[in-house]
C-alpha atoms as an extended CHARMM CRD file, in Angstrom:
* protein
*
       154  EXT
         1         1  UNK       CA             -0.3780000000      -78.2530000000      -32.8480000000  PROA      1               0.0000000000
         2         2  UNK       CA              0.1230000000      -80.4540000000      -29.6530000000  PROA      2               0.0000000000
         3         3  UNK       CA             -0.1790000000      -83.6870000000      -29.4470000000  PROA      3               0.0000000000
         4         4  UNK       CA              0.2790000000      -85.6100000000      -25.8670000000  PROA      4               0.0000000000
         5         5  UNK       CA              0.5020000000      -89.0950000000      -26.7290000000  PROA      5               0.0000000000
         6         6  UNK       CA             -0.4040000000      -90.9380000000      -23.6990000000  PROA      6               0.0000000000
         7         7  UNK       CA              2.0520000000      -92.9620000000      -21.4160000000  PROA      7               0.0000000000
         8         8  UNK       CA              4.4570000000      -91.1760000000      -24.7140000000  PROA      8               0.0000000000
         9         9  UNK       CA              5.6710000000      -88.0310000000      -25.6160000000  PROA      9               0.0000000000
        10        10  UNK       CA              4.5060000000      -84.5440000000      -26.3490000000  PROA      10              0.0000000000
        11        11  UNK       CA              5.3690000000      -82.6350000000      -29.4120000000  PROA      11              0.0000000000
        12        12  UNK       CA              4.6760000000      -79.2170000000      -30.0180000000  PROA      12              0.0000000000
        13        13  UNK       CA              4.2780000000      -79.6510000000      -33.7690000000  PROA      13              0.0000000000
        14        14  UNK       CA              5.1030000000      -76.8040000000      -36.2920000000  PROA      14              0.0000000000
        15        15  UNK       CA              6.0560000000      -77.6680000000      -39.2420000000  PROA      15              0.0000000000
        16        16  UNK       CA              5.4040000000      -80.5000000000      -41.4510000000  PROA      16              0.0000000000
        17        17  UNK       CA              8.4790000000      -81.8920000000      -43.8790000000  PROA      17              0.0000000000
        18        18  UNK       CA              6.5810000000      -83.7390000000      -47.1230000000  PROA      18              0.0000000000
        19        19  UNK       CA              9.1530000000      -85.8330000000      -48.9960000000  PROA      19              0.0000000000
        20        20  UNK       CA              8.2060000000      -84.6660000000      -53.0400000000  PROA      20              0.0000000000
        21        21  UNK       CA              7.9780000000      -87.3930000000      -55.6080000000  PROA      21              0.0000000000
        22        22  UNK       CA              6.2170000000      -90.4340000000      -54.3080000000  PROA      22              0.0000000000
        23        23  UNK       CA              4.6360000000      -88.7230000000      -51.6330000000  PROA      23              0.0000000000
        24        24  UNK       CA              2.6160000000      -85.3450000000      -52.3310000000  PROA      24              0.0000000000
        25        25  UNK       CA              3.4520000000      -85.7710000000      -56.4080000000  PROA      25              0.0000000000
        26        26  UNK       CA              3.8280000000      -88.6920000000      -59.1400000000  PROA      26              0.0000000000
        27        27  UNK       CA              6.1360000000      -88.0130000000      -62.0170000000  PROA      27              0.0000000000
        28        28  UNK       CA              7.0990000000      -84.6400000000      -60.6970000000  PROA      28              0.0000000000
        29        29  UNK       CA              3.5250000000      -83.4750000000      -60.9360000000  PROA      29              0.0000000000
        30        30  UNK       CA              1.6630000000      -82.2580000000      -57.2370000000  PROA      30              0.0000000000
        31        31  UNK       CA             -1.8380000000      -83.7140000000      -57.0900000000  PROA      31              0.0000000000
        32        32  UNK       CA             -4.2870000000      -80.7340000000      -56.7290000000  PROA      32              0.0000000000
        33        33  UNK       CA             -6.0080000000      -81.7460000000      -54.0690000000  PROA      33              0.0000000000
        34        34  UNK       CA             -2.9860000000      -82.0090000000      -51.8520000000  PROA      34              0.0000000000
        35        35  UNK       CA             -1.6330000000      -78.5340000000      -53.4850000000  PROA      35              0.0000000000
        36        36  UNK       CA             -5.0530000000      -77.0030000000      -52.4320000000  PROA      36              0.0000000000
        37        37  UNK       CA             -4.4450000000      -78.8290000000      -48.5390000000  PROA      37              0.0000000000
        38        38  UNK       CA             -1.1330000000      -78.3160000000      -47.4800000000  PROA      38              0.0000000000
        39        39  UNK       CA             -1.9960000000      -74.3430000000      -48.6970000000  PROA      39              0.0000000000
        40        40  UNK       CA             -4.5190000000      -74.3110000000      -46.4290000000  PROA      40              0.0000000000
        41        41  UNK       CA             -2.4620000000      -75.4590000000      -43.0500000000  PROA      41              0.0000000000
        42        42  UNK       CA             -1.9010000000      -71.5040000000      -41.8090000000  PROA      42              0.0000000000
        43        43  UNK       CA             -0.8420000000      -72.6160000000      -38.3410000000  PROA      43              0.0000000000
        44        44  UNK       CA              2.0670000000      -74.8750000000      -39.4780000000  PROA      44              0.0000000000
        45        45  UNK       CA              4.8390000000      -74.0780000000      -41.6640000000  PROA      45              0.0000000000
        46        46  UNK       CA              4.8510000000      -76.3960000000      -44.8460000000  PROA      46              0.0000000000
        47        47  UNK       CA              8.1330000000      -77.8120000000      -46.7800000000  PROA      47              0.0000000000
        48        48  UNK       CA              8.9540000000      -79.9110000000      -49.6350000000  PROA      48              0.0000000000
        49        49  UNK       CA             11.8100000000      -81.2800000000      -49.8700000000  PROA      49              0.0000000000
        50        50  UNK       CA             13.2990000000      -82.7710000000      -52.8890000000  PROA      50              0.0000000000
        51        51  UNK       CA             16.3470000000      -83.7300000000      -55.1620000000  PROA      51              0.0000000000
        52        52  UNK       CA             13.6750000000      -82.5390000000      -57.5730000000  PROA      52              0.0000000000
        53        53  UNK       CA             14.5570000000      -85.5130000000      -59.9560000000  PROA      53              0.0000000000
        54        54  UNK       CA             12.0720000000      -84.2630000000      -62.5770000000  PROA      54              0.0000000000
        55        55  UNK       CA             13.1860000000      -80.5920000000      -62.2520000000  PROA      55              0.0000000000
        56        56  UNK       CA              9.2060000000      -79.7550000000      -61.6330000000  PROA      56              0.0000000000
        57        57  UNK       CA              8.7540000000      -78.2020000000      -57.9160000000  PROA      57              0.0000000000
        58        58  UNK       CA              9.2070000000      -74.5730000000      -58.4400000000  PROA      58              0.0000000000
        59        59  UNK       CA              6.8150000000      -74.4790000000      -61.2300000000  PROA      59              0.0000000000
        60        60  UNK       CA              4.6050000000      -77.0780000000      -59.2880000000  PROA      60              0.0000000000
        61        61  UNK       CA              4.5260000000      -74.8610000000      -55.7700000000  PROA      61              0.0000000000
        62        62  UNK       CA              4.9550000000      -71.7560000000      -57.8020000000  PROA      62              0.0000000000
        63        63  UNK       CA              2.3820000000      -69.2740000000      -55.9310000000  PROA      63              0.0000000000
        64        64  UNK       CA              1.9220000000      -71.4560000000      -53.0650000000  PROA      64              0.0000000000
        65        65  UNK       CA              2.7460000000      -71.1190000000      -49.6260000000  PROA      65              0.0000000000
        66        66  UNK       CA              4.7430000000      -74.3050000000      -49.4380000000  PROA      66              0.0000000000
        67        67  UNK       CA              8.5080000000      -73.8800000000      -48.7860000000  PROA      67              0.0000000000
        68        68  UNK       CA             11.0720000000      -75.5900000000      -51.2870000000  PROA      68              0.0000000000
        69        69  UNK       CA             14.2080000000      -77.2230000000      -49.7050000000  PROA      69              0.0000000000
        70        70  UNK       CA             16.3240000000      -78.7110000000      -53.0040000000  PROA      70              0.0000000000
        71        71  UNK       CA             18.9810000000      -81.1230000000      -51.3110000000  PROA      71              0.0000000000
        72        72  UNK       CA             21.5350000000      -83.0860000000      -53.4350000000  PROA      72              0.0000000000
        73        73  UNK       CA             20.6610000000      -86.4090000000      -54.9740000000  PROA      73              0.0000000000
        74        74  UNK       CA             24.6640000000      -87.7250000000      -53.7830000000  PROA      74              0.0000000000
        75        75  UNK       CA             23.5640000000      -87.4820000000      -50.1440000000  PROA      75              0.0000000000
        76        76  UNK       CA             19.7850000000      -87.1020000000      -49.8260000000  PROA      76              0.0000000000
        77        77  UNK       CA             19.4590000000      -88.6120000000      -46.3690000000  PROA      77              0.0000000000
        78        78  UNK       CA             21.6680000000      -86.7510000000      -44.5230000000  PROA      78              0.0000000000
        79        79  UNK       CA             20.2870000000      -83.3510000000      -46.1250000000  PROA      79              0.0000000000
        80        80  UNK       CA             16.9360000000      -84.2620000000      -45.2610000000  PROA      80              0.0000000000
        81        81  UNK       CA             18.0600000000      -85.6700000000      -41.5690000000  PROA      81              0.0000000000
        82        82  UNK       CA             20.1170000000      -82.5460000000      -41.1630000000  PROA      82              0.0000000000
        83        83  UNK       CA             17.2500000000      -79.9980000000      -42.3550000000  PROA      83              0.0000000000
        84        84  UNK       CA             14.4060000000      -81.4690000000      -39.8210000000  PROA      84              0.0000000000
        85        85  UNK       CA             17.2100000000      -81.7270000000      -37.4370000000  PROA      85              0.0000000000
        86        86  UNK       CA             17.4680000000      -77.6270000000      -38.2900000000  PROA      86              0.0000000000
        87        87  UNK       CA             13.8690000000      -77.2070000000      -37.8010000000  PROA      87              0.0000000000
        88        88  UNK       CA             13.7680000000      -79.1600000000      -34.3310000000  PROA      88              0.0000000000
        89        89  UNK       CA             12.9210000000      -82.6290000000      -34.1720000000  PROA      89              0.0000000000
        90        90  UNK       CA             10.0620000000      -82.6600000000      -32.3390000000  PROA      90              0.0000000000
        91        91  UNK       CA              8.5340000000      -79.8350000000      -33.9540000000  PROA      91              0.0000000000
        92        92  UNK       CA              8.2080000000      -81.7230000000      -37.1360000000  PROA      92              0.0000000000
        93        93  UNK       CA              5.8350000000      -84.4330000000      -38.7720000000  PROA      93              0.0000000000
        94        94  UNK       CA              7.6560000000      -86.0620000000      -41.1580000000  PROA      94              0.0000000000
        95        95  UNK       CA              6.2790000000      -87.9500000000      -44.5290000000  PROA      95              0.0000000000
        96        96  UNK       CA              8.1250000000      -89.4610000000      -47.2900000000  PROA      96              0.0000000000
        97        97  UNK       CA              8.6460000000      -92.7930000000      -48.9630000000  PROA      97              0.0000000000
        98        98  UNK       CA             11.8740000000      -93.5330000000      -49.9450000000  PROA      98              0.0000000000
        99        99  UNK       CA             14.9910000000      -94.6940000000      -48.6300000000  PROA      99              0.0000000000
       100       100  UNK       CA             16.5600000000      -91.2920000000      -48.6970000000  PROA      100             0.0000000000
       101       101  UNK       CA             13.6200000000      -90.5130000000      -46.4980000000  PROA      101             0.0000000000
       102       102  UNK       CA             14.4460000000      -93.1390000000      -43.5010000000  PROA      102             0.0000000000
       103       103  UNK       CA             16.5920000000      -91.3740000000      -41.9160000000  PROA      103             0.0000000000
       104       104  UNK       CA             13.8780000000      -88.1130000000      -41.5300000000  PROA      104             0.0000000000
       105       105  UNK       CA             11.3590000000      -90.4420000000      -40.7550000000  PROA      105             0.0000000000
       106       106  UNK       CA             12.7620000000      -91.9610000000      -38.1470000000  PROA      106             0.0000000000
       107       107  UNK       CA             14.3980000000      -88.8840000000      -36.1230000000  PROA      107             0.0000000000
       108       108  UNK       CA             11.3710000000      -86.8090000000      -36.8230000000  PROA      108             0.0000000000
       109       109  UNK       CA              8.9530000000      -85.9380000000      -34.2500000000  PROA      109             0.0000000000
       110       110  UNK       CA              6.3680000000      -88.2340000000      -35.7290000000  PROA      110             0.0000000000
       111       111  UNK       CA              7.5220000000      -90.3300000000      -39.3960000000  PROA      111             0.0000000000
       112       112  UNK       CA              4.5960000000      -90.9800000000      -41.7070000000  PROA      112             0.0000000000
       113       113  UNK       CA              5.6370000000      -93.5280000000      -44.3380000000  PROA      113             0.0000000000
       114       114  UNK       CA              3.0130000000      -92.9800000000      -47.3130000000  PROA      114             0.0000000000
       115       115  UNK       CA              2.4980000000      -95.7860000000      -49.3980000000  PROA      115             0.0000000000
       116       116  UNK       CA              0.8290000000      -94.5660000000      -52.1550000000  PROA      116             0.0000000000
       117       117  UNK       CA              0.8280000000      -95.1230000000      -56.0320000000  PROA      117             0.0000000000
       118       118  UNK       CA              4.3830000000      -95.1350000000      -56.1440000000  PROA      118             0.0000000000
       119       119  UNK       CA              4.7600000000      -97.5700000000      -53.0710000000  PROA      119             0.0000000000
       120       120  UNK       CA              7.7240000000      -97.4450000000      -50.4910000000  PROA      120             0.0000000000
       121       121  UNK       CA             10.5010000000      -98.5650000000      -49.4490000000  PROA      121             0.0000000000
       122       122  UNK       CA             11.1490000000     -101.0490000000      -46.6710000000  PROA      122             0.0000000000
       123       123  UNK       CA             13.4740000000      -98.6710000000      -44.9260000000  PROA      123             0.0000000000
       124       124  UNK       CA             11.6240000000      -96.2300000000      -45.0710000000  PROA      124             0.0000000000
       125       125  UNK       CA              8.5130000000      -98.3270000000      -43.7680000000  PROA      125             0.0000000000
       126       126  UNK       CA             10.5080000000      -99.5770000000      -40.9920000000  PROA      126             0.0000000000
       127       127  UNK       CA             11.4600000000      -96.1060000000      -40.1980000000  PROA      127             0.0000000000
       128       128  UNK       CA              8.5350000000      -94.6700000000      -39.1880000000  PROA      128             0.0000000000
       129       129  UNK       CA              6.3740000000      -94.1070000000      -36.5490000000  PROA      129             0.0000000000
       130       130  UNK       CA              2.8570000000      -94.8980000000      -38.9020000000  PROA      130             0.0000000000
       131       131  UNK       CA              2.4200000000      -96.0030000000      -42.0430000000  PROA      131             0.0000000000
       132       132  UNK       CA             -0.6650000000      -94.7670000000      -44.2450000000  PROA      132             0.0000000000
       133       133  UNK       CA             -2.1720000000      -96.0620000000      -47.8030000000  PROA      133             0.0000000000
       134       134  UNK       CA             -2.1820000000      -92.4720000000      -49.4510000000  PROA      134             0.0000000000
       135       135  UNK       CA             -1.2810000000      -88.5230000000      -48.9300000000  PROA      135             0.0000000000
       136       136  UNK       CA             -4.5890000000      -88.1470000000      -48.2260000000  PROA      136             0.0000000000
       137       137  UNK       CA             -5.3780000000      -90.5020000000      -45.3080000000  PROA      137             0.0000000000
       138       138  UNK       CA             -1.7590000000      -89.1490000000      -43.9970000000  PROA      138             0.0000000000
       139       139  UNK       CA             -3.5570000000      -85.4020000000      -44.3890000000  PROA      139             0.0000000000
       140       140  UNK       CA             -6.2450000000      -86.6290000000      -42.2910000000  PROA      140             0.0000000000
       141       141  UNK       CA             -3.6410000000      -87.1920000000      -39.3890000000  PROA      141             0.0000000000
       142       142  UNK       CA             -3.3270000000      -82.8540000000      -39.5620000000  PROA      142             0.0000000000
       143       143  UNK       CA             -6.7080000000      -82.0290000000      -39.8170000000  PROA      143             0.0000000000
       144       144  UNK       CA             -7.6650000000      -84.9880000000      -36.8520000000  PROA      144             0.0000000000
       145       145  UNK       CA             -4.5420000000      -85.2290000000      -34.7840000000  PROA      145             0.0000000000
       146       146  UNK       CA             -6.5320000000      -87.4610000000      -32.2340000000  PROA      146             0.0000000000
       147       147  UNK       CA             -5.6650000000      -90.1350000000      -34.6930000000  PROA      147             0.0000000000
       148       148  UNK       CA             -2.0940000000      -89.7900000000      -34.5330000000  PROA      148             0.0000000000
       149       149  UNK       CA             -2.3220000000      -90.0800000000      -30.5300000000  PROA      149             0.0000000000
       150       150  UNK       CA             -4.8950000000      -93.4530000000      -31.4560000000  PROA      150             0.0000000000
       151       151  UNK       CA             -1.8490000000      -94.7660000000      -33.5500000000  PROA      151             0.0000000000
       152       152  UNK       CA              0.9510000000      -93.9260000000      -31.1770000000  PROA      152             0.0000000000
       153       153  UNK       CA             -0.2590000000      -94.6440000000      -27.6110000000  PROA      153             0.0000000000
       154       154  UNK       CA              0.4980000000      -97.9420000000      -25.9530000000  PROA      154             0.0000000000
């Protein structure tokens, strides 16, 4: 996926790095619908990554096509930073939540800060590059990328 942000950058997006609880899930449970969306992306590589606080995501993604990245809770910002870091920055659209997440959403390609029925955390809000109401308004950014160039160009 490219996206030339006018007067901005360009990113060759390729993967997309969801934070887990919070963000695509609530009590350690996905929601469907989002299971059923980020399955569908074929042109992007999906992750999750997660202290997995609930012990849940391998039974949650189990048959999916979304990749699992368990990082430690002692030093969740730095294994997230570090992994997207791994991946390329600006290959990656970032989401997440929480203030382990800042540190992703800020260095990432593109940081979406999801406020959704969990809320978020001023760090991370401050972090990123956009801030959406729910996973699946910040879902509509993949499927209508134009909207990500309306939010990011001066």
């Amino acid at each position: 996926m490219q996206i030339e942000i006018p007067k901005g950058e360009s990113f060759e997006i390729k993967y997309l790095v969801f934070d887990y609880n919070g963000t695509v899930a609530n009590n350690g449970i996905i929601y469907p619908k989002v299971l059923e969306k980020l399955n569908s992306y074929n042109d992007l590589e999906v992750f999750v990554i997660t202290a997995d606080t609930y012990g849940t995501v391998s039974e949650e993604l189990k048959g999916s096509n979304i990749k699992v990245k368990i990082i430690s809770r002692e030093n969740g910002s730095i294994d997230k930073l570090n992994f997207v870091k791994e991946l390329g920055l600006k290959n990656v659209i970032a989401f997440g939540n929480g203030s382990n997440d800042r540190l992703m959403l800020e260095e990432a390609g593109i940081g979406i800060c999801v406020v959704g029925e969990e809320g978020a955390s001023i760090k991370a809000l401050m972090a990123s590059d956009l801030v959406v109401n729910s996973i699946d308004n910040a879902l509509d950014y993949i499927d209508q990328p134009k909207k990500i160039v309306a939010g990011l160009r001066e």
